[in-house]
C-alpha positions as CSV (number, residue, x, y, z in Angstrom):
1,X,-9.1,-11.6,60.9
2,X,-7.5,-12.2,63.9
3,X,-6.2,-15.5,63.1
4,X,-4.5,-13.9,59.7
5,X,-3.1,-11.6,62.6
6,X,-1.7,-14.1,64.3
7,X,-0.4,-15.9,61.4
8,X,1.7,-13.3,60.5
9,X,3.3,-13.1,64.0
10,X,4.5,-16.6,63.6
11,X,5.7,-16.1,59.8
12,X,7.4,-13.0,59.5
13,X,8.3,-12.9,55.9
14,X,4.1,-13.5,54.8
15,X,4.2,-9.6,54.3
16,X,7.3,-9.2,52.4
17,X,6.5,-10.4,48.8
18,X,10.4,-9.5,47.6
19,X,10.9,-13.1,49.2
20,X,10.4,-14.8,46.3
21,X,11.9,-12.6,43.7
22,X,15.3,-13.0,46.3
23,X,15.0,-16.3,46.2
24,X,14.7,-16.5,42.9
25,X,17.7,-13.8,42.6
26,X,19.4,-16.0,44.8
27,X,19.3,-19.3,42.7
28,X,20.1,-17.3,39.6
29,X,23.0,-15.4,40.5
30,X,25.0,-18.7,42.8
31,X,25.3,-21.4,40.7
32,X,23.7,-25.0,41.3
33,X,25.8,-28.0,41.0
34,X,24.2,-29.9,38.2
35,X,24.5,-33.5,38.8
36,X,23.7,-36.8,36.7
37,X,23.4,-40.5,39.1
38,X,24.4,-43.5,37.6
39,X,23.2,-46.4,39.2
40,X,21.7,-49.8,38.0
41,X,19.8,-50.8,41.3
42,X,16.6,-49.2,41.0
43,X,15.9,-47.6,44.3
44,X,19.1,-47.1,44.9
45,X,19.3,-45.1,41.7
46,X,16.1,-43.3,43.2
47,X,16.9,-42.8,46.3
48,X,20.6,-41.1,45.6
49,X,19.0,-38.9,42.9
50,X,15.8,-37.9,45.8
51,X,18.6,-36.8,47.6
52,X,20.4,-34.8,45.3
53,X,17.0,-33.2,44.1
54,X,16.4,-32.0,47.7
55,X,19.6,-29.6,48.2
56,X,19.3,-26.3,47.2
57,X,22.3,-25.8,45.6
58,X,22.1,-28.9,43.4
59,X,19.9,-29.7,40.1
60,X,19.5,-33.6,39.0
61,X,19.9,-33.6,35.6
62,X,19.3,-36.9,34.9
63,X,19.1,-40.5,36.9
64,X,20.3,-43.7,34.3
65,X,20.9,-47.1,35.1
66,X,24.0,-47.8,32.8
67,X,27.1,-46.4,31.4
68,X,25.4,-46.0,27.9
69,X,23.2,-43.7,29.4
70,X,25.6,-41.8,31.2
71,X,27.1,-40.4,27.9
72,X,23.7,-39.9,26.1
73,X,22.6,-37.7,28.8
74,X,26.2,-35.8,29.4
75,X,25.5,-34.7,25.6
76,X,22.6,-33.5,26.8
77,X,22.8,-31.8,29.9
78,X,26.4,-31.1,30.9
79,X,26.6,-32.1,34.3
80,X,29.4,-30.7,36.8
81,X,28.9,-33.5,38.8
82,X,28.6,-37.4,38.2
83,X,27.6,-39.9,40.6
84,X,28.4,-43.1,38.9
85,X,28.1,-46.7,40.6
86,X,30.9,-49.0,40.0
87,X,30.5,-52.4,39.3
88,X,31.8,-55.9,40.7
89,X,34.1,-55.6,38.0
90,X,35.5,-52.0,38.6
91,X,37.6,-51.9,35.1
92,X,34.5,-52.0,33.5
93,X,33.4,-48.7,34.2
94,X,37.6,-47.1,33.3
95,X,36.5,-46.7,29.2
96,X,33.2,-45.0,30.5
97,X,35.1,-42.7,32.9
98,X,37.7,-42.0,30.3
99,X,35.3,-41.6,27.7
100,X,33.6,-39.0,29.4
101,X,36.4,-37.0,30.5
102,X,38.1,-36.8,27.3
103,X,34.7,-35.1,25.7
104,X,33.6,-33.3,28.9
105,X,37.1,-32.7,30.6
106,X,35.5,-30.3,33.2
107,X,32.7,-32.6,35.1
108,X,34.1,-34.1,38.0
109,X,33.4,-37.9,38.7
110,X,32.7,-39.4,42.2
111,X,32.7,-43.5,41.9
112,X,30.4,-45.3,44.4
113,X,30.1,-49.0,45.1
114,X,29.6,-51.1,48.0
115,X,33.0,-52.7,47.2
116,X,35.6,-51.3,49.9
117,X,38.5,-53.7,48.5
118,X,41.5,-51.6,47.8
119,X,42.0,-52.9,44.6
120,X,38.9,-50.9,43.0
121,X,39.9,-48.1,44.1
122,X,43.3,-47.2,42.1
123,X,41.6,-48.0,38.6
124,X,38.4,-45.8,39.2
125,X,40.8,-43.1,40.1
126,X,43.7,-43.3,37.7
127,X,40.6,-43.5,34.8
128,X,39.5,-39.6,36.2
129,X,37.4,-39.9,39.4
130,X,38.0,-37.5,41.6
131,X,36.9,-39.3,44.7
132,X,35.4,-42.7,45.4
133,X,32.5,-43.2,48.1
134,X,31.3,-46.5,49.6
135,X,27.4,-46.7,49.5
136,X,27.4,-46.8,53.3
137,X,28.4,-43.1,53.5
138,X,25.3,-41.2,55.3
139,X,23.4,-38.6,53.2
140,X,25.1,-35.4,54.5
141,X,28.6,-37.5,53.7
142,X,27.1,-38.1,50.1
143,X,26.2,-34.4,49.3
144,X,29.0,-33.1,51.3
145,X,31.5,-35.1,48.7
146,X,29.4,-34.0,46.0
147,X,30.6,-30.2,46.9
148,X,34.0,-30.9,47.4
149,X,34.0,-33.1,43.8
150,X,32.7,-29.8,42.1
151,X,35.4,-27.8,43.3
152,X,38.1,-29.8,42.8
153,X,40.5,-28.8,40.6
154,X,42.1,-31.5,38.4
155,X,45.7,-30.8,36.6
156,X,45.3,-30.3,32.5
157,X,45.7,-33.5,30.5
158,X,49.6,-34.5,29.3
């Protein structure tokens, strides 16, 4: 008995059950970012969408190793958010990035490679990303960018 007692000292909402039902009011009524991770390495792929899966305002909606699977899945989950690695060859990921955005114009696209040559960088942007990340960012970088990417607001298509 007393060591309920004292349990309750350290944990002050054990005796308020509305807790849950807040939190649960909470996550209904502010939206989550849902967010798909493109990656073809493995545990990097696992390890990105671990991290997503661990904020509270984001949902994973899906974790794929290639482009293919990036548009099967934004048919079936329609993320806000993608998190798409880009290739050695970065123009190989423009018809995938284009592709997407001209079925899905409102998910915002973050590129990430480990490739920090400038020349990446303007084709992965002109094909619709709205940012591009190096993989050496830290975790509160990645999720930070990941916020700002889902409230960006990109001009109307010509």
């Amino acid at each position: 008995m007393a060591q309920q007692a004292e349990e309750r000292k350290r944990d002050p909402e054990a005796d308020h059950p509305q807790t849950d039902y807040l939190q649960r009011e909470f996550q209904r009524v502010i939206p989550r970012i849902r967010v798909l991770v493109v990656e073809p390495h493995a545990a990097v792929c696992h390890a990105l969408a671990s991290l997503v899966a661990s904020q509270d305002d984001m949902i994973l909606v899906g974790a794929v190793a290639s482009y293919e699977e990036a548009l099967q899945v934004c048919a079936q989950t329609d993320p806000d958010v993608i998190l798409i690695a880009i290739t050695a060859n970065g123009n190989s990921a423009a018809p995938t990035l284009r592709a997407i955005l001209d079925t899905w114009s409102s998910i915002r696209i973050l590129g990430m490679s480990s490739f920090q040559e400038e020349d990446y960088i303007p084709g992965v942007l002109q094909a619709g990303a709205v940012g591009y990340l190096l993989k050496n960012v830290t975790g509160e970088e990645l999720v930070s960018s990941i916020r700002r990417a889902y409230v960006t607001v990109t001009p109307p298509a010509a």
